[in-house]
Biopython code that builds the backbone (N, CA, C, O; Angstrom):
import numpy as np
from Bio.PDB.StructureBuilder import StructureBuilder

atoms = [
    (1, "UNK", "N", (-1.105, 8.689, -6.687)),
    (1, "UNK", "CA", (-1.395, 7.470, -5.961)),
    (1, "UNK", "C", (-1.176, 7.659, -4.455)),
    (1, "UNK", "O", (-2.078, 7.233, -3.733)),
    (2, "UNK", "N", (-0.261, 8.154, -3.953)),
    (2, "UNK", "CA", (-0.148, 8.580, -2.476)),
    (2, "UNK", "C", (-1.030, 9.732, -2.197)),
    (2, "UNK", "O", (-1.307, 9.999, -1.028)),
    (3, "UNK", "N", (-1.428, 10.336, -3.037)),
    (3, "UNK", "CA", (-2.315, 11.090, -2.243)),
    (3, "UNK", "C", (-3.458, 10.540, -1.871)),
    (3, "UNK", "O", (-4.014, 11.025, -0.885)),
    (4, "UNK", "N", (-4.077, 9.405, -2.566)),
    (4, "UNK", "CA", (-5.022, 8.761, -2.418)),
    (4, "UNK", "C", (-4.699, 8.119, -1.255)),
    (4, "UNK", "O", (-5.479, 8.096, -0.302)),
    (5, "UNK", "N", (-3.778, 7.669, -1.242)),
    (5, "UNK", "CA", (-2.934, 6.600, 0.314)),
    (5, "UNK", "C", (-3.270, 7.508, 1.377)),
    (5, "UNK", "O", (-3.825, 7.047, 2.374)),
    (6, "UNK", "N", (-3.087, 8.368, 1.325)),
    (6, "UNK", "CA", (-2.896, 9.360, 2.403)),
    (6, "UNK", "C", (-4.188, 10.067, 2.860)),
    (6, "UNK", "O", (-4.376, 10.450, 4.015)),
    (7, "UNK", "N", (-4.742, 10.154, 2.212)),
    (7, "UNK", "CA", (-6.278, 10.642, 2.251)),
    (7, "UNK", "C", (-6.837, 9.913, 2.599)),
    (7, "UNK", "O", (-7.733, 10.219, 3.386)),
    (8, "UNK", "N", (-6.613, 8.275, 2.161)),
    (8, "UNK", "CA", (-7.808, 7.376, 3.152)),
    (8, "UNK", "C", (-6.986, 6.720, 4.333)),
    (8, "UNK", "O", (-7.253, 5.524, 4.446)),
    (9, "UNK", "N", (-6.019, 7.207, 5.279)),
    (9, "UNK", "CA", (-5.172, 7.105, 5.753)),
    (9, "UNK", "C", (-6.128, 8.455, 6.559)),
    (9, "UNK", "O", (-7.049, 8.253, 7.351)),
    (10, "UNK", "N", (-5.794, 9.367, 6.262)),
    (10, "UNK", "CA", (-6.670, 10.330, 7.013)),
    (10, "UNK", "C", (-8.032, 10.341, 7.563)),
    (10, "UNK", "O", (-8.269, 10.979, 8.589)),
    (11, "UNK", "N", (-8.897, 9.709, 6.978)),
    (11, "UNK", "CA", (-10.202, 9.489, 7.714)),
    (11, "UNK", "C", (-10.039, 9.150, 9.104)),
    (11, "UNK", "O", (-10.723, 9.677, 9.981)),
    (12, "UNK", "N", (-9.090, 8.223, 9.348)),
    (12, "UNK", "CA", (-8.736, 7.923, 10.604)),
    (12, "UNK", "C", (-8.998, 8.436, 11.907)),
    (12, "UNK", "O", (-9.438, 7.957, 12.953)),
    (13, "UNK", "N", (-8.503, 9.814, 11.444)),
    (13, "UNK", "CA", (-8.570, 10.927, 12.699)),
    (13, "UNK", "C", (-10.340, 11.103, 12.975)),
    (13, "UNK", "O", (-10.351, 11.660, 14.072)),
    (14, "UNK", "N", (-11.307, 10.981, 12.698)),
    (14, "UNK", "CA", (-12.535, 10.525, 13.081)),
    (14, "UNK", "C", (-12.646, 9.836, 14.682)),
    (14, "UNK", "O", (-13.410, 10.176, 15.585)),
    (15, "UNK", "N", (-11.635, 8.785, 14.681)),
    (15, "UNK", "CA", (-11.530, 8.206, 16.028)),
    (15, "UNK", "C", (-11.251, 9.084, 17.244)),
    (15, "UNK", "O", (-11.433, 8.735, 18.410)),
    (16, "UNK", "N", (-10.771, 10.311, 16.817)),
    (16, "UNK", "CA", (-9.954, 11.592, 17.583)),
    (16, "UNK", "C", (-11.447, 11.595, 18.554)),
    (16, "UNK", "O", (-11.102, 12.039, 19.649)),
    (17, "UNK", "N", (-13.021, 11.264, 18.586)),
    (17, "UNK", "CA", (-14.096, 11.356, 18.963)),
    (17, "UNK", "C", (-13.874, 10.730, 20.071)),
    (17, "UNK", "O", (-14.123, 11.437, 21.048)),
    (18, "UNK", "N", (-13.511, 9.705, 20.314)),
    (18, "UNK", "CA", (-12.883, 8.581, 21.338)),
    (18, "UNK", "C", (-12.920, 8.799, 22.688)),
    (18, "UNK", "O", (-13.578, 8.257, 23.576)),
    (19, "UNK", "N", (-11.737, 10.083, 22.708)),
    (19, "UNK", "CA", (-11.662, 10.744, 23.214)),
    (19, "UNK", "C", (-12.354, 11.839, 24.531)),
    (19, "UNK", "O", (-12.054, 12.519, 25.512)),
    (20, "UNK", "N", (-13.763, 11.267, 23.448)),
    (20, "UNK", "CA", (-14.379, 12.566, 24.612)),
    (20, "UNK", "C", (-15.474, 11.791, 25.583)),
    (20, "UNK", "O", (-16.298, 12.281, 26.355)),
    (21, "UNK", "N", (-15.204, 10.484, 25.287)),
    (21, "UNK", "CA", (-16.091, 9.811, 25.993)),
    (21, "UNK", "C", (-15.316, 8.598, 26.895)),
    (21, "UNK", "O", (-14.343, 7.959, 26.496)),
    (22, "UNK", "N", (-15.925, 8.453, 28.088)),
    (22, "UNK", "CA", (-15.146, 8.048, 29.589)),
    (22, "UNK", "C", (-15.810, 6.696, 29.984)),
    (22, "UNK", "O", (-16.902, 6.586, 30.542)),
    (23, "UNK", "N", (-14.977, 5.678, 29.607)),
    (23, "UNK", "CA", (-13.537, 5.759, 29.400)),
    (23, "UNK", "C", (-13.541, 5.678, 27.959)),
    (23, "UNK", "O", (-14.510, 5.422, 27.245)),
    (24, "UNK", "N", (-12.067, 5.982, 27.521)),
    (24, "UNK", "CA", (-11.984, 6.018, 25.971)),
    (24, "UNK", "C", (-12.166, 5.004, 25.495)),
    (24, "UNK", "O", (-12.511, 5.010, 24.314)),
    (25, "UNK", "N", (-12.035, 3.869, 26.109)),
    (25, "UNK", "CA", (-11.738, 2.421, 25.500)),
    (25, "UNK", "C", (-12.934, 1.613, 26.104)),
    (25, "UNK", "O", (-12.667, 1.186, 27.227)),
    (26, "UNK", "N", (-13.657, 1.429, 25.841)),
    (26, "UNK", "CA", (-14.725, 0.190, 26.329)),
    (26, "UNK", "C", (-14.844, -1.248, 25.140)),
    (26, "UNK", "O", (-15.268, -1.358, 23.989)),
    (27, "UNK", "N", (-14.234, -2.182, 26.126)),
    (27, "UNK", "CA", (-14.582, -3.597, 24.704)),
    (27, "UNK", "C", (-16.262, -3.295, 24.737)),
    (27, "UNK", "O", (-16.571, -2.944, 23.599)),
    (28, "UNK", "N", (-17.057, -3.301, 25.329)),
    (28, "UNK", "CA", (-18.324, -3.854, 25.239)),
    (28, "UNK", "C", (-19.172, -2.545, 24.860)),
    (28, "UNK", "O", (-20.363, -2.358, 25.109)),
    (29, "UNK", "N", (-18.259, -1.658, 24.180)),
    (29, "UNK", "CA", (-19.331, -0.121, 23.755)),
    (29, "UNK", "C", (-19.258, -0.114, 22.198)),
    (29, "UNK", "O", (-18.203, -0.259, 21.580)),
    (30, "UNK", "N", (-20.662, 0.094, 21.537)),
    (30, "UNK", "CA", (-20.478, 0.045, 20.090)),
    (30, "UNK", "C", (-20.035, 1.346, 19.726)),
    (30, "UNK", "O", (-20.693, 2.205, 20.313)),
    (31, "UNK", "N", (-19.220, 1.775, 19.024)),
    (31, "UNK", "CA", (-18.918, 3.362, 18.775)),
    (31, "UNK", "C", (-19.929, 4.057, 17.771)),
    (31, "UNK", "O", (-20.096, 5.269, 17.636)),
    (32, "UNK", "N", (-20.664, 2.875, 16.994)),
    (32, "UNK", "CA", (-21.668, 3.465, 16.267)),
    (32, "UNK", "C", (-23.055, 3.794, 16.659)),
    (32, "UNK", "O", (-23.951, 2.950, 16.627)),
    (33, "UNK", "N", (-23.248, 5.120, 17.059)),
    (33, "UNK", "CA", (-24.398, 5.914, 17.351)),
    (33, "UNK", "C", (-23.816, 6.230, 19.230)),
    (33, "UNK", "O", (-24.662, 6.673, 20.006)),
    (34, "UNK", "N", (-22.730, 6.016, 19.618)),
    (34, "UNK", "CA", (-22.234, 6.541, 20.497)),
    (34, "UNK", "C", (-21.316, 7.771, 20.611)),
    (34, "UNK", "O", (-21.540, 8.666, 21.426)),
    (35, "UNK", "N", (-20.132, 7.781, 19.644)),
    (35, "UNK", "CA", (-19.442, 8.971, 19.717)),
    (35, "UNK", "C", (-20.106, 10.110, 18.727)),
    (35, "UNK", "O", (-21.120, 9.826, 18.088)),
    (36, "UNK", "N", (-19.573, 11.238, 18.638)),
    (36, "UNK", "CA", (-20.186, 11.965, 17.902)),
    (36, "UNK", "C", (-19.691, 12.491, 16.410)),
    (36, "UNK", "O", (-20.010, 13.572, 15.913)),
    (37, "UNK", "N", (-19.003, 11.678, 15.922)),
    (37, "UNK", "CA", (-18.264, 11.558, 15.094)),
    (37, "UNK", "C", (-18.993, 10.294, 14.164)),
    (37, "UNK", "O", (-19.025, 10.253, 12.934)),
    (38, "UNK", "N", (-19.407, 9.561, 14.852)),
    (38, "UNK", "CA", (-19.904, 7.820, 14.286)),
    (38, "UNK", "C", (-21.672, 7.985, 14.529)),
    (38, "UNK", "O", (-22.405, 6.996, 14.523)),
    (39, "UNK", "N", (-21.971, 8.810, 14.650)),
    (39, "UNK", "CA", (-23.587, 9.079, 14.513)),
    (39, "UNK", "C", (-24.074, 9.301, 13.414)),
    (39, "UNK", "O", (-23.518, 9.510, 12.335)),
    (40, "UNK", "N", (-25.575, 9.239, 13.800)),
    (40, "UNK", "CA", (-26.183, 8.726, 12.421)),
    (40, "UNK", "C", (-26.159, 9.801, 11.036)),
    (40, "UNK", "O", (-26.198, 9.726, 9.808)),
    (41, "UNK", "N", (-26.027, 11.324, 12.632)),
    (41, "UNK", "CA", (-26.356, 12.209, 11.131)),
    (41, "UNK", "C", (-24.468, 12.505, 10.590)),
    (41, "UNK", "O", (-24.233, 12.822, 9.424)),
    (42, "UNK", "N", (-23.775, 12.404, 11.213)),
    (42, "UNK", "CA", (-22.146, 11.975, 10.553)),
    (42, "UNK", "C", (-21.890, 10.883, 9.741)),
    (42, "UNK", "O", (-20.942, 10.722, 8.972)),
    (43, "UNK", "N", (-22.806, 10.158, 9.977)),
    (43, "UNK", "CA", (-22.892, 8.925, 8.972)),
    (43, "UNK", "C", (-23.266, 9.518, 7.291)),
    (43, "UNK", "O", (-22.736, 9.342, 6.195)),
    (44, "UNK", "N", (-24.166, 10.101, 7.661)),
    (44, "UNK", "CA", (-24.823, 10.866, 6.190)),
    (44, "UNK", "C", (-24.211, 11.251, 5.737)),
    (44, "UNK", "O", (-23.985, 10.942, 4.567)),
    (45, "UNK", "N", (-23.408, 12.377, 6.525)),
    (45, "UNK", "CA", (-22.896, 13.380, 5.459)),
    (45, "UNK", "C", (-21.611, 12.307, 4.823)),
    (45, "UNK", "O", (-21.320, 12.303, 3.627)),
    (46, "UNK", "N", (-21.102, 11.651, 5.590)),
    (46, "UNK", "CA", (-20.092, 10.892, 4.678)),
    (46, "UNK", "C", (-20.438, 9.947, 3.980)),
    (46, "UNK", "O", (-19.517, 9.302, 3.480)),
    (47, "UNK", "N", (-21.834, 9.516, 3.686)),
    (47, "UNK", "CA", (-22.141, 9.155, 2.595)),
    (47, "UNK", "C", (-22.959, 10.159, 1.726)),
    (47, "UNK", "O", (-23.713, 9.573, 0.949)),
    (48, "UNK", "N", (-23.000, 11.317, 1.665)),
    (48, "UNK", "CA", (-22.671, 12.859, 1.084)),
    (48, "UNK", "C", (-21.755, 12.872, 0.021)),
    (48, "UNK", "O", (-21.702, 13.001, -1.202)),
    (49, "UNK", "N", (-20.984, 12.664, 1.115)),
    (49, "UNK", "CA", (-19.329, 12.993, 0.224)),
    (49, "UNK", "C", (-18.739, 11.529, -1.001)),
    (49, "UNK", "O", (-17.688, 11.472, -1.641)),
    (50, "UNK", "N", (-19.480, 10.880, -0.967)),
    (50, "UNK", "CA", (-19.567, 10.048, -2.135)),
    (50, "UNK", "C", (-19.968, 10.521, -3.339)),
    (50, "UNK", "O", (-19.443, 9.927, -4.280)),
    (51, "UNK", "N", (-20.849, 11.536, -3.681)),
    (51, "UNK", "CA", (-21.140, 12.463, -4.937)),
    (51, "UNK", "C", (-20.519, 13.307, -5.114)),
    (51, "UNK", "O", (-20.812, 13.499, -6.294)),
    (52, "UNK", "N", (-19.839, 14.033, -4.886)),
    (52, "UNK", "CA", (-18.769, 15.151, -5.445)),
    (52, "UNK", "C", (-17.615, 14.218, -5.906)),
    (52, "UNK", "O", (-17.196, 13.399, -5.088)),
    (53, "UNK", "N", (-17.127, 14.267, -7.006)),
    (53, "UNK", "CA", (-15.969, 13.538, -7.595)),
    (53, "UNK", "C", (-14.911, 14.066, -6.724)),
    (53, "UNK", "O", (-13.873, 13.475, -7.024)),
    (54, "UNK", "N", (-14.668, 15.065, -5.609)),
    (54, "UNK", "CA", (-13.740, 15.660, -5.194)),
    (54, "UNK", "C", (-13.253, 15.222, -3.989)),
    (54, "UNK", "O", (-12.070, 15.206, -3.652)),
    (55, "UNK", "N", (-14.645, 14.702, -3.056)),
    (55, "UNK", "CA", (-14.642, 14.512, -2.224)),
    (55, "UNK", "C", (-14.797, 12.925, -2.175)),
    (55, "UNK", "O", (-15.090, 12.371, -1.115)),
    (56, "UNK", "N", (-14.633, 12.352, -3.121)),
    (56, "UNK", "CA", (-15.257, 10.862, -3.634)),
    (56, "UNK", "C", (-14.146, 10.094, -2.302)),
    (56, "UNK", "O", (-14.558, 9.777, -1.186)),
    (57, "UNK", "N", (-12.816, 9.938, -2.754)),
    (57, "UNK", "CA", (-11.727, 9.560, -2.011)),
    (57, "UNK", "C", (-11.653, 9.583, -0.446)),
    (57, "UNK", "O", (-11.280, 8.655, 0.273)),
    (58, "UNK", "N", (-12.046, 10.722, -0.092)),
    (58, "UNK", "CA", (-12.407, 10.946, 1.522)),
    (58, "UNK", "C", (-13.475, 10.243, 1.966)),
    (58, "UNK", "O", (-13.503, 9.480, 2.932)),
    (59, "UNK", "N", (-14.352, 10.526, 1.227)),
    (59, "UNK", "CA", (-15.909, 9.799, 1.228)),
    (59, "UNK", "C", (-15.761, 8.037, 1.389)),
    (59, "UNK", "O", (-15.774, 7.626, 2.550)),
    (60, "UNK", "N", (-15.650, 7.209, 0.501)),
    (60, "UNK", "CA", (-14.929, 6.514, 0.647)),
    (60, "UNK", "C", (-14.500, 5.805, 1.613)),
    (60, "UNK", "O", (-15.081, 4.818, 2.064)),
    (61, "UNK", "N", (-13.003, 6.452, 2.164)),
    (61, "UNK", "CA", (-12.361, 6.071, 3.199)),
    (61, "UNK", "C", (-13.536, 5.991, 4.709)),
    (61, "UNK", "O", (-13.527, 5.120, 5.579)),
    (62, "UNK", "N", (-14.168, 6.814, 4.643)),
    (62, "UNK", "CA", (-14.902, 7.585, 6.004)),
    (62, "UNK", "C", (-15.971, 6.378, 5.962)),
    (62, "UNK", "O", (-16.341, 5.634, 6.870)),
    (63, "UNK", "N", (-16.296, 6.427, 4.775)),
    (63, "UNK", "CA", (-18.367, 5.265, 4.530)),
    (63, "UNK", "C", (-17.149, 3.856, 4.958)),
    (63, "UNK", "O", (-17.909, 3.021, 5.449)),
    (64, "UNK", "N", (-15.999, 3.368, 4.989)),
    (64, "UNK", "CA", (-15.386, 2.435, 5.066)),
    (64, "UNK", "C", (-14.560, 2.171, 6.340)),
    (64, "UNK", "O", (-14.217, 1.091, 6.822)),
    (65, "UNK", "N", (-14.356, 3.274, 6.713)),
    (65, "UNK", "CA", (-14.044, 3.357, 8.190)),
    (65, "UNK", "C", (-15.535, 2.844, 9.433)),
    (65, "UNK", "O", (-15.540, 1.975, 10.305)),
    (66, "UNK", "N", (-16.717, 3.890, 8.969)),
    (66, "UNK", "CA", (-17.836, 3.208, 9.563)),
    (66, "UNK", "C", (-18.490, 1.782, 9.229)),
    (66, "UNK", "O", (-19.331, 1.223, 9.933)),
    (67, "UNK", "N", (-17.841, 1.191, 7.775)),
    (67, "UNK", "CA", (-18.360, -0.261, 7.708)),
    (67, "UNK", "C", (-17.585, -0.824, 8.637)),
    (67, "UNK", "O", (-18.211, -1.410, 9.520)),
    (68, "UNK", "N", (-16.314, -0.833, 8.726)),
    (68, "UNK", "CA", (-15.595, -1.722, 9.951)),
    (68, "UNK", "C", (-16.021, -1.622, 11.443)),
    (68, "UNK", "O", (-16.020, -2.656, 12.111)),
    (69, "UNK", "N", (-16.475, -0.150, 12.143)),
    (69, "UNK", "CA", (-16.707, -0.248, 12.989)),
    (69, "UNK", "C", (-18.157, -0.968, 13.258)),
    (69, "UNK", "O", (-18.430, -1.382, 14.384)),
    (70, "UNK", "N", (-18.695, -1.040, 12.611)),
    (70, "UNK", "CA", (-19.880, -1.683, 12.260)),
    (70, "UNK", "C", (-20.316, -2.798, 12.334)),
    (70, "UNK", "O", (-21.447, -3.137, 12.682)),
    (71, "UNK", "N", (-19.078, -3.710, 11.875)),
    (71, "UNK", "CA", (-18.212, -4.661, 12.066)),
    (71, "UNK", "C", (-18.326, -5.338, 12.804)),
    (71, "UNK", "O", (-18.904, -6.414, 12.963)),
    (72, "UNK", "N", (-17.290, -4.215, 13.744)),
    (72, "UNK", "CA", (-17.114, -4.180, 15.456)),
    (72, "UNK", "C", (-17.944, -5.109, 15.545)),
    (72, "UNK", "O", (-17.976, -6.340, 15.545)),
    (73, "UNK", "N", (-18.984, -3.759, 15.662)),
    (73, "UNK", "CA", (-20.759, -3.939, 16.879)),
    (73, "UNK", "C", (-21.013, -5.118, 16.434)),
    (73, "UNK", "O", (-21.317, -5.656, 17.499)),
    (74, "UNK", "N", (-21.110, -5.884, 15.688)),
    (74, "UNK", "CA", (-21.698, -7.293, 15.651)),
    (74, "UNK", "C", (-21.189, -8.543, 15.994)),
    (74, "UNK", "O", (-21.698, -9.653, 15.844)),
    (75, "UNK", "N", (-19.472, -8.022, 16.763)),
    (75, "UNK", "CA", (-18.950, -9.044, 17.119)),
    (75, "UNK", "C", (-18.685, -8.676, 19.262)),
    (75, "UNK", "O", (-17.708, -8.867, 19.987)),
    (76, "UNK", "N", (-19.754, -8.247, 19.485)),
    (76, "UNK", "CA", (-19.510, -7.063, 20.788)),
    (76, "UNK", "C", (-20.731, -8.539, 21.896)),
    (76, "UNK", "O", (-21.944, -8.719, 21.787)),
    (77, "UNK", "N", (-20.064, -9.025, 22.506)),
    (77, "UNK", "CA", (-20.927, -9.764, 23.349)),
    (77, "UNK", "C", (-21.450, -8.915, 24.613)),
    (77, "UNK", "O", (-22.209, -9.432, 25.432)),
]
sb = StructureBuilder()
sb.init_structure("model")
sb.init_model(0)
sb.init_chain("A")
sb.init_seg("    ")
for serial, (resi, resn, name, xyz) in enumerate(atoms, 1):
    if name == "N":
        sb.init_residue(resn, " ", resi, " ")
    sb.init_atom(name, np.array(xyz, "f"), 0.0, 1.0, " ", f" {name:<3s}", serial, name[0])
structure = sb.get_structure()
């Protein structure tokens, strides 16, 4: 059970993308299809990783990390 905790606890580091773009923090920037981490073709592969029973858990966390930011963007005036 904690490994599961911990694993979707880990997707997190995805945001580590943040980072490379100036400034890190913009209220009014959607992160989806901006960083390179939250693009479209990073989008895929982590909904990829939804078919391998192995990778299901990571997968998961990651396709759920980009629904929230997603989120975000629709609340971004």
């Amino acid at each position: 059970m904690w490994r599961y905790y911990f694993l979707q606890i880990s997707t997190m580091i995805i945001d580590f993308d943040h980072f490379l773009a100036s400034p890190v923090f913009d209220s009014s920037r959607c992160s989806i299809g901006f960083h390179p981490l939250h693009s479209e073709v990073a989008i895929l592969v982590y909904a990829v990783l939804l078919i391998p029973r192995k990778t299901r858990i990571t997968g998961i966390g990651l396709v759920t990390h980009i629904f929230t930011d997603a989120i975000d963007c629709l609340f971004i005036i």
